[in-house]
VEXZA-526811 format. One record per residue (C-alpha): residue in three letters; x, y, z. Coordinates in steps of 0.25 Angstrom, whole numbers, padded with zeros to 4 digits, always signed. Example, Ala and Ser with C-alpha at 12.3 -4.5 7.8 and 13.67 -1.06 7.14 Angstrom:
// VEXZA-526811
ALA+0049-0018+0031
SER+0055-0004+0029
//
This chain:
// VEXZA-526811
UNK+0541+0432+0638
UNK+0528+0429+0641
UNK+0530+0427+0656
UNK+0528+0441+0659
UNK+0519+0448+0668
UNK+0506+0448+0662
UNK+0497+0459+0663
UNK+0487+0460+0674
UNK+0476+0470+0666
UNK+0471+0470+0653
UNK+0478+0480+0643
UNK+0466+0493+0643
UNK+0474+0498+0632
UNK+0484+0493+0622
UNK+0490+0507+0617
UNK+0503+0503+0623
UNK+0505+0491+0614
UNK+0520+0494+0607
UNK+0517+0496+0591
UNK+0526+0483+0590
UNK+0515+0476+0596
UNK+0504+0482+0589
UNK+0511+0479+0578
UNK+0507+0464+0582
UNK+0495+0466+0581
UNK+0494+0473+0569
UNK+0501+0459+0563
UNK+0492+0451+0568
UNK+0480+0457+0563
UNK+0485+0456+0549
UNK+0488+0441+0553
UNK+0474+0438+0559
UNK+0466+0443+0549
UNK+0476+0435+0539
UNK+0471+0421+0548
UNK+0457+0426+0548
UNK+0454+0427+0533
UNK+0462+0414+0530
UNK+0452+0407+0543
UNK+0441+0411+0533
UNK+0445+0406+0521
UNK+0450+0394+0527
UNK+0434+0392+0530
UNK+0430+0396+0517
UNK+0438+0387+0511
UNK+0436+0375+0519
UNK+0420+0377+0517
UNK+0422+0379+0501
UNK+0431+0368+0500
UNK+0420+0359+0507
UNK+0408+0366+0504
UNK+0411+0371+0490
UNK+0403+0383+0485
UNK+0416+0394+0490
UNK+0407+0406+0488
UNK+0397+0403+0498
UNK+0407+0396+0509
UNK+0417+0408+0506
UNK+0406+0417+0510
UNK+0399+0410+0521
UNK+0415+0411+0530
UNK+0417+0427+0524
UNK+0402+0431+0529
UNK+0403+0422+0542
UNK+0417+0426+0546
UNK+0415+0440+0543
UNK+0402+0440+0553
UNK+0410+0431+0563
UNK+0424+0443+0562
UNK+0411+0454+0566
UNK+0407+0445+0577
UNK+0421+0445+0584
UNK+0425+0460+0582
UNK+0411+0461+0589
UNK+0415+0451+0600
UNK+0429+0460+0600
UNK+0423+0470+0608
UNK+0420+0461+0622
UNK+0437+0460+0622
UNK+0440+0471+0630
UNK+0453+0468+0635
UNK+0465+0459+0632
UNK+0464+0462+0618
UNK+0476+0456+0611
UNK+0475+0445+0622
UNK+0461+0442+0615
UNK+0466+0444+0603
UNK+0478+0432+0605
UNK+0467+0423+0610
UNK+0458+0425+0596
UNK+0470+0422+0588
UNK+0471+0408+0596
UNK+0456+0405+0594
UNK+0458+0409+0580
UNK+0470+0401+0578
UNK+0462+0388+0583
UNK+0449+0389+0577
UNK+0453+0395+0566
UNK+0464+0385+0563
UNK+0456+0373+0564
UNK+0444+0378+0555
UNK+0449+0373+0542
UNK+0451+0358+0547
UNK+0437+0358+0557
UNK+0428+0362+0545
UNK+0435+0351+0537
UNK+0433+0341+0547
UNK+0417+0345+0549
UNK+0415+0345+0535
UNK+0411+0330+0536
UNK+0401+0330+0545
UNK+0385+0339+0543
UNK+0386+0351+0536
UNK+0383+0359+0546
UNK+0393+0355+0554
UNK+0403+0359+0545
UNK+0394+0374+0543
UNK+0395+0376+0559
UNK+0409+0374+0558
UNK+0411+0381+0548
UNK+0404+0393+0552
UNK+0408+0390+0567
UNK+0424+0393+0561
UNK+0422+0404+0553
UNK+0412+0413+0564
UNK+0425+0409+0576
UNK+0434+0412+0567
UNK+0428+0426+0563
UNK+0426+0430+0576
UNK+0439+0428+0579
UNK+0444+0436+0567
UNK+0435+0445+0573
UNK+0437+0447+0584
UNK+0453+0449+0582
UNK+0454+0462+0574
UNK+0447+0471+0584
UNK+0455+0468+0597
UNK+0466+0469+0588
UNK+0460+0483+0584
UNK+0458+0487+0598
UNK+0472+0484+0602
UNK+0479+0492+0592
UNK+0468+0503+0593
UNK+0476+0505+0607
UNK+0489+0506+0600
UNK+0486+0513+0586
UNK+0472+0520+0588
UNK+0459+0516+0584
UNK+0461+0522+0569
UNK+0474+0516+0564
UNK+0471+0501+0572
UNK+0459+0500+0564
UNK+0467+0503+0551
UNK+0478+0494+0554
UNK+0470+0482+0559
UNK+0461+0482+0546
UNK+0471+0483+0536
UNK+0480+0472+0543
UNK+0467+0465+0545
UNK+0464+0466+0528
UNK+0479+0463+0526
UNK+0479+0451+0534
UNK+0465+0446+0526
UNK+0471+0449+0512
UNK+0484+0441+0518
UNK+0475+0430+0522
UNK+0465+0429+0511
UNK+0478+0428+0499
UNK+0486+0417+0508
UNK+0476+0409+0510
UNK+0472+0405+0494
UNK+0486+0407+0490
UNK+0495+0399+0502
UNK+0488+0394+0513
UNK+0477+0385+0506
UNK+0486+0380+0494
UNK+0497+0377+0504
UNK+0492+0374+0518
UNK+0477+0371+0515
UNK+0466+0373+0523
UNK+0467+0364+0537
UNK+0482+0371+0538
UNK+0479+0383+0533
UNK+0470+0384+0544
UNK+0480+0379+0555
UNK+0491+0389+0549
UNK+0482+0401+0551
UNK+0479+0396+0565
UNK+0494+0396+0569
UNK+0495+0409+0564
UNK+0483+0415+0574
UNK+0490+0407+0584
UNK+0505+0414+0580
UNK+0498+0430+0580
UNK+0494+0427+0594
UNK+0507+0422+0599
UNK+0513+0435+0594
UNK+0504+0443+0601
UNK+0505+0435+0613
UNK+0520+0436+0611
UNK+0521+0450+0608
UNK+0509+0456+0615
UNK+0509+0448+0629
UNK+0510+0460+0637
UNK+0493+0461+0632
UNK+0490+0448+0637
UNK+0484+0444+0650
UNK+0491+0431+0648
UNK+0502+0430+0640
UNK+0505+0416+0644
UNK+0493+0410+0643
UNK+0490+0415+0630
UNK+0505+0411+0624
UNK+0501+0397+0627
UNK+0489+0397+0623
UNK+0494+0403+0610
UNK+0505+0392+0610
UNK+0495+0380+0611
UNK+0488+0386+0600
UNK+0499+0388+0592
UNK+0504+0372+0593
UNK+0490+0367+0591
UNK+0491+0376+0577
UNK+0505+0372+0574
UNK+0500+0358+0577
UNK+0487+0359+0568
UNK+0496+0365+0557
UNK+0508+0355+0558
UNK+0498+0344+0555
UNK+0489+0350+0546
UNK+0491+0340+0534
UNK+0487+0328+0543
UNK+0475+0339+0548
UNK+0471+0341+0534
UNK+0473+0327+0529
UNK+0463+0322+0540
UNK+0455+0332+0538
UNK+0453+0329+0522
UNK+0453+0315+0527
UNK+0441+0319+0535
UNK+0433+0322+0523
UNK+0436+0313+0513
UNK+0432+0298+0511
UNK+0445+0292+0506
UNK+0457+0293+0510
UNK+0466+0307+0505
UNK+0478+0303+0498
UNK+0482+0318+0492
UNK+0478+0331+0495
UNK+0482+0347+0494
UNK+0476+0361+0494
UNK+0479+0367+0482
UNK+0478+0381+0479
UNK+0463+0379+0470
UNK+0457+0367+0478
UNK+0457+0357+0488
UNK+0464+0342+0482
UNK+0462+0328+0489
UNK+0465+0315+0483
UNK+0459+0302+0491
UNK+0460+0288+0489
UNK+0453+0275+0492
UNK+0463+0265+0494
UNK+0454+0254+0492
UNK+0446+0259+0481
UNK+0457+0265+0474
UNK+0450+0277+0475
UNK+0457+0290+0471
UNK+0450+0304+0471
UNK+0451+0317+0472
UNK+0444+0331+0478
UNK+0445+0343+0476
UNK+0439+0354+0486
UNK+0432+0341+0491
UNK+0425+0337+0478
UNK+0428+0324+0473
UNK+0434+0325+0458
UNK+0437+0310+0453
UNK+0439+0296+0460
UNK+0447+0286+0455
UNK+0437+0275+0454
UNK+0427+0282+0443
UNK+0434+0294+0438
UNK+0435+0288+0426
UNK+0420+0290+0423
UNK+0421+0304+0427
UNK+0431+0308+0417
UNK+0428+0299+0407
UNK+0414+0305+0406
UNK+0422+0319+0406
UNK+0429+0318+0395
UNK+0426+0306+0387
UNK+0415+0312+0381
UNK+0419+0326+0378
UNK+0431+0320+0372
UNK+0423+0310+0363
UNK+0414+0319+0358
UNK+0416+0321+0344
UNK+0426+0332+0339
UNK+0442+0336+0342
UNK+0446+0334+0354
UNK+0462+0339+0354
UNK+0460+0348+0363
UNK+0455+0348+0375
UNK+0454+0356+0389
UNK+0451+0351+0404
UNK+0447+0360+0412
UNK+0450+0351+0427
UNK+0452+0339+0428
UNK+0467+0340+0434
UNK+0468+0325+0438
UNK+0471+0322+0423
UNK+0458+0312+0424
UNK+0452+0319+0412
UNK+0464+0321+0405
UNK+0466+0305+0405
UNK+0453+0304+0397
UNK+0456+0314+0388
UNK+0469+0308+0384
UNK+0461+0295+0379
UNK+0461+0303+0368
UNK+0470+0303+0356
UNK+0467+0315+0349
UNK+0468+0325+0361
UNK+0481+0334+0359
UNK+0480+0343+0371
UNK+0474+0342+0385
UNK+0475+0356+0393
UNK+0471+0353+0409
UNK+0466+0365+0417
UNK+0466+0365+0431
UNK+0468+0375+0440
UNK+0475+0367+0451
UNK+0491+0361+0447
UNK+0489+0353+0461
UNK+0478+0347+0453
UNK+0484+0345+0440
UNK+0496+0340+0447
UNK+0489+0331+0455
UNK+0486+0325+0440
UNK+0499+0325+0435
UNK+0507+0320+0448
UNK+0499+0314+0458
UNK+0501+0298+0453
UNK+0488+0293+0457
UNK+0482+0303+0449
UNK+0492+0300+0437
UNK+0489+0285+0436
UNK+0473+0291+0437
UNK+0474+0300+0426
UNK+0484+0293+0419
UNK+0495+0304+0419
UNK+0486+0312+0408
UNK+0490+0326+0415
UNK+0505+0320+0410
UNK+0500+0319+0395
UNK+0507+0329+0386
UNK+0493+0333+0380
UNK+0490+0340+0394
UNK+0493+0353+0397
UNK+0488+0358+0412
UNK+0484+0371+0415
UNK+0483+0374+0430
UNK+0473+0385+0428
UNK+0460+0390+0431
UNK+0451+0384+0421
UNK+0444+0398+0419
UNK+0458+0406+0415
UNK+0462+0394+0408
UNK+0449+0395+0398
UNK+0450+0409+0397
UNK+0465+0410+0394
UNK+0467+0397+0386
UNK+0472+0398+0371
UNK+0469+0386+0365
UNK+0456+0378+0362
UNK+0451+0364+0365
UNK+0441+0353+0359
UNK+0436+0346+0373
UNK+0433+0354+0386
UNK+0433+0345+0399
UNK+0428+0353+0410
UNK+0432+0346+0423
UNK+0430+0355+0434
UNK+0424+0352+0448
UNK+0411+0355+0450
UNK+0406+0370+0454
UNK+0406+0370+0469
UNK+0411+0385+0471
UNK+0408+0396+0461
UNK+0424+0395+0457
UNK+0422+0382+0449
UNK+0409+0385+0446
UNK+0413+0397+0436
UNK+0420+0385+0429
UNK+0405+0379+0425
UNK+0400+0395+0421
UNK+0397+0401+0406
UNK+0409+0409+0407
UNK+0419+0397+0408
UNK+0411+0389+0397
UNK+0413+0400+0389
UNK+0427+0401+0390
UNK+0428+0387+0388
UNK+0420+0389+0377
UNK+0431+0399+0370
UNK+0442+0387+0370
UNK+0434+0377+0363
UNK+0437+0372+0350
UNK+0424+0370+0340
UNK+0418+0356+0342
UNK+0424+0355+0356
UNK+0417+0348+0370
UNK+0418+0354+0384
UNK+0415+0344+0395
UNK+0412+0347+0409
UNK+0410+0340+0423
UNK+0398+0345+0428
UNK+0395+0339+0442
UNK+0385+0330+0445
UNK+0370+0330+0437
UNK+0365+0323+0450
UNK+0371+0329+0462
UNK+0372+0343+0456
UNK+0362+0343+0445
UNK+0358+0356+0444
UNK+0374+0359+0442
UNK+0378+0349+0432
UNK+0367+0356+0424
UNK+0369+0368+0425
UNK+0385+0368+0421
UNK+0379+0361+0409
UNK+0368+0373+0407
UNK+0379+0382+0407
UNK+0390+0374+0398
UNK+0376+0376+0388
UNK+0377+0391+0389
UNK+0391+0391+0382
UNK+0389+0379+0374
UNK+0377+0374+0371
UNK+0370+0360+0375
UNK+0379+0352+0382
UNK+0379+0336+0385
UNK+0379+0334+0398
UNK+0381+0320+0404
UNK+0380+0312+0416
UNK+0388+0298+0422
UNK+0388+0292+0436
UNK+0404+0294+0442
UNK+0403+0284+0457
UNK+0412+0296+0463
UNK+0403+0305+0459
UNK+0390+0302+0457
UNK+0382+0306+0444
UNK+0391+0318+0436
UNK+0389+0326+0425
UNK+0396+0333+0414
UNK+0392+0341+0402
UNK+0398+0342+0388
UNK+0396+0354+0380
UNK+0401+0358+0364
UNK+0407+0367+0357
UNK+0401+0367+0341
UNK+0409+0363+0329
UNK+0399+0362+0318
UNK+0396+0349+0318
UNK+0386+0338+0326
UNK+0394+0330+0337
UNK+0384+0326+0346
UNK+0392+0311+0348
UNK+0404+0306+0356
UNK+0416+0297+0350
UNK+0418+0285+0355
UNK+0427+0285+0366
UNK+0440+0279+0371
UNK+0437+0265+0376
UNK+0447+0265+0388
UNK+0437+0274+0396
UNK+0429+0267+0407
UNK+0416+0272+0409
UNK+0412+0283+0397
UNK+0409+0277+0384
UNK+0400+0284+0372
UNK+0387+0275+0379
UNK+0390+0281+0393
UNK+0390+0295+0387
UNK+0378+0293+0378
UNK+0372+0288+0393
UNK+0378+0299+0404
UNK+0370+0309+0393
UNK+0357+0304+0401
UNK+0352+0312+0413
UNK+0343+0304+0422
UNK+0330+0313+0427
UNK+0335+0317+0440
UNK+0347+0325+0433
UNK+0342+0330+0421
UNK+0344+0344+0418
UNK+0338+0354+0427
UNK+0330+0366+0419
UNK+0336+0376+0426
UNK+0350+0378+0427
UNK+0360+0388+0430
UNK+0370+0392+0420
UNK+0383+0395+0427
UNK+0391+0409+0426
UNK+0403+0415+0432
UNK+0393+0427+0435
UNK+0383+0418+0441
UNK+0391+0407+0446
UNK+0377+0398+0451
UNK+0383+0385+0446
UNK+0390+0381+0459
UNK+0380+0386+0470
UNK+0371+0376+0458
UNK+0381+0366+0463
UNK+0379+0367+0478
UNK+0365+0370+0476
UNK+0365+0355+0468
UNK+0373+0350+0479
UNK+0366+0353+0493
UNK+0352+0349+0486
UNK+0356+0338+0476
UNK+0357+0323+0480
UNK+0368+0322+0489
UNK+0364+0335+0496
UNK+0378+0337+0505
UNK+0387+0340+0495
UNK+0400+0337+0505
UNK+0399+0321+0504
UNK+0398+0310+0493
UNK+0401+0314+0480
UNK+0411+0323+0485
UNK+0419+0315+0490
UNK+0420+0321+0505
UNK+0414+0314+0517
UNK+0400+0315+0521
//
């Protein structure tokens, strides 16, 4: 079918294309416009997930593909014949470049900075000008067919269509189910499948129809390739980042999961989104200096709520504890909590806590859950990741203490992880500053994690009329916390004493996690990629 006469001379017009064929078109405007939004996310995903702070990288691909989308609808104007030809070979471009963004900036993340930046910027201005340049040839072809007035009105409002389409499937279906490195690839292979159609259906507008269909066909097995082996793609691409070997990983709907393993050391650990949340060889002291104690402090302690910590981890230290009658677990993430509860390494970790009848599991967002819960609790253990983006940052604001505040029980002790008084000092400080605006004075407190380096958390209390200023003794199975070490990790060495100034936290002026960014990029360790993270440098 495609071994027909070709056309000797450029089409001057295309108002004899058939509506059928317009109708093409029409489709696959709504269809690009769907691959071109997802391209963009994909980016901005990709660069939060690494980078952190979602606002700023979010905006930086918006801002940037939207000036590179005005570059080639400007650039559109030099294709003066050939049109849906042209159009055909942006899609193949598009296809390959932008099929192969998602797994290049993850393999260049590694290396300098700015490598990663050029790449990253490099991606998103060929992408949008591709994006670019494809709706005004389109628009000059059917403006042939349909007139000027109603090719414009149905281009943009399949154009829109196609972008609403994109920008829904991509949070709820593609991420959760193919993640990013095949989500990339998928979108790619379609590109390549809207151009075989129009070569297909419109080859009698093409100066080389065979030519073009091979082209095409080469692309489309290079996708179909790249897509088929995408979990062996990915897997060596979260290899490439990571210094241990990964034994389990999945993108969830909320986050970014990888477990690795040290054979050798008998090293567990898990990221999420890249950070480093326990290893196996000192996560004792990490949790033991959460929860030990805020659940030795003086008072009832039937009662208690973690807000994180879906591993179980904490869980197992609160269970220690005899008199503890309920346990309720938020987190917003079942693969996480699952993770706790099923995944047999974690289980023998934990000790199978999450299977404990006194644990009840919420798979909620911590601030709906606090807002909507119905009943009270004696001890608080706020176990959150550090604020990164602005999202978990309203976890650390006024507003969420307050609520907080509302389900306490008189005499009751919230605890929360605060990040690091060394590497982010200014932060650690000022989640405590802002705990003291709902709370009064806190105890804050310091203790060296290998893993981790120096971390902080920060205990704050809830008045019942009497002076409790002292701690039980607590259980002596633990192997690193004891009264001594609490009475000790209370002492702030000079170059990470508290700050004058600090910022108090709010929903309405979130400055906590651009505090944290601001602590990373100047503090000790400068690049905030490597180290402590747990990502290569």
């Amino acid at each position: 079918m495609l071994d027909q006469q070709e056309p000797t001379k450029a089409p001057t017009s295309y108002d004899t294309l058939p509506p059928a064929k317009a109708r093409i078109l029409l489709v696959s405007i709504l269809v690009v416009a769907l691959c071109g939004i997802v391209y963009e996310l994909i980016i901005g995903t990709v660069s939060s997930y690494l980078l952190g702070n979602s606002v700023y990288q979010f905006s930086l691909t918006v801002g940037f593909f939207m000036f590179a989308m005005g570059i080639g609808s400007y650039l559109s104007r030099f294709f003066n014949s050939w049109l849906i030809q042209a159009f055909i070979y942006v899609e193949l471009i598009l296809a390959i470049v932008g099929g192969i963004c998602s797994i290049s900036l993850f393999m260049t993340f590694p290396y300098a900075p700015w490598i990663y930046q050029t790449a990253m910027l490099t991606f998103i201005l060929v992408i949008g000008i591709l994006v670019g340049l494809e709706i005004p040839l389109l628009t000059r072809v059917l403006a042939d067919v349909k007139g000027t007035r109603d090719s414009i009105s149905d281009v943009m409002s399949l154009d829109y269509i196609g972008a609403l389409i994109g920008s829904v499937a991509f949070p709820l279906f593609l991420l959760p189910t193919l993640g990013l490195i095949t989500s990339s690839f998928a979108i790619g292979l379609i590109n390549c499948l809207v151009a075989l159609i129009n070569v297909f259906w419109l080859r009698d507008y093409l100066r080389y129809p065979k030519r073009l269909a091979g082209l095409v066909m080469l692309t489309l097995a290079l996708l179909i390739g790249l897509t088929v082996y995408a979990g062996r793609i990915t897997a060596f691409a979260q290899q490439h980042l990571y210094f241990d070997r990964i034994v389990w990983e999945k993108q969830t709907k909320y986050q970014s999961l990888v477990i690795t393993s040290d054979w050798v050391k008998h090293d567990m650990r898990l990221f999420i989104d890249g950070h480093l949340q326990f290893s196996e060889t000192d996560e004792h002291r990490y949790h033991e200096a959460l929860i030990h104690p805020t659940m030795s402090w003086q008072g009832k302690r039937e009662n208690i709520l973690i807000l994180g910590g879906g591993d179980g981890l904490a869980v197992r230290e609160i269970l220690k504890y005899d008199d503890v009658k309920t346990i309720d677990l938020v987190d917003i993430d079942p693969d996480m909590t699952k993770l706790g509860k099923g995944y047999e390494p974690f289980r023998r970790l934990n000790e199978e806590s999450l299977s404990n009848p006194k644990v009840t599991i919420f798979n909620q967002d911590a601030f709906v859950f606090i807002q909507h819960a119905k009943k009270t609790y004696d001890r608080v253990i706020i176990d959150f990741p550090d604020p990164h983006n602005e999202a978990i940052a309203k976890l650390y604001s006024v507003e969420f203490y307050q609520m907080v505040r509302t389900r306490l029980n008189s005499g009751a002790v919230v605890v929360s992880q605060s990040s690091s008084p060394f590497l982010t000092k200014n932060t650690f400080w000022s989640i405590a500053r802002t705990m003291e605006e709902i709370f009064g004075p806190t105890t804050n407190y310091n203790i060296a994690i290998p893993s981790f380096g120096v971390w902080g958390f920060n205990m704050a209390f809830v008045p019942d009329g009497t002076k409790r200023s002292t701690i039980t003794k607590m259980p002596d199975s633990l192997k690193f916390m004891s009264n001594s070490v609490f009475q000790a990790s209370k002492i702030f060495p000079v170059d990470i004493e508290r700050p004058e100034k600090l910022a108090v936290n709010s929903i309405f002026e979130p400055d906590l996690y651009k505090v944290y960014l601001n602590d990373l990029k100047e503090g000790p360790l400068g690049d905030p990629r490597t180290g402590f993270l747990g990502l290569k440098p």
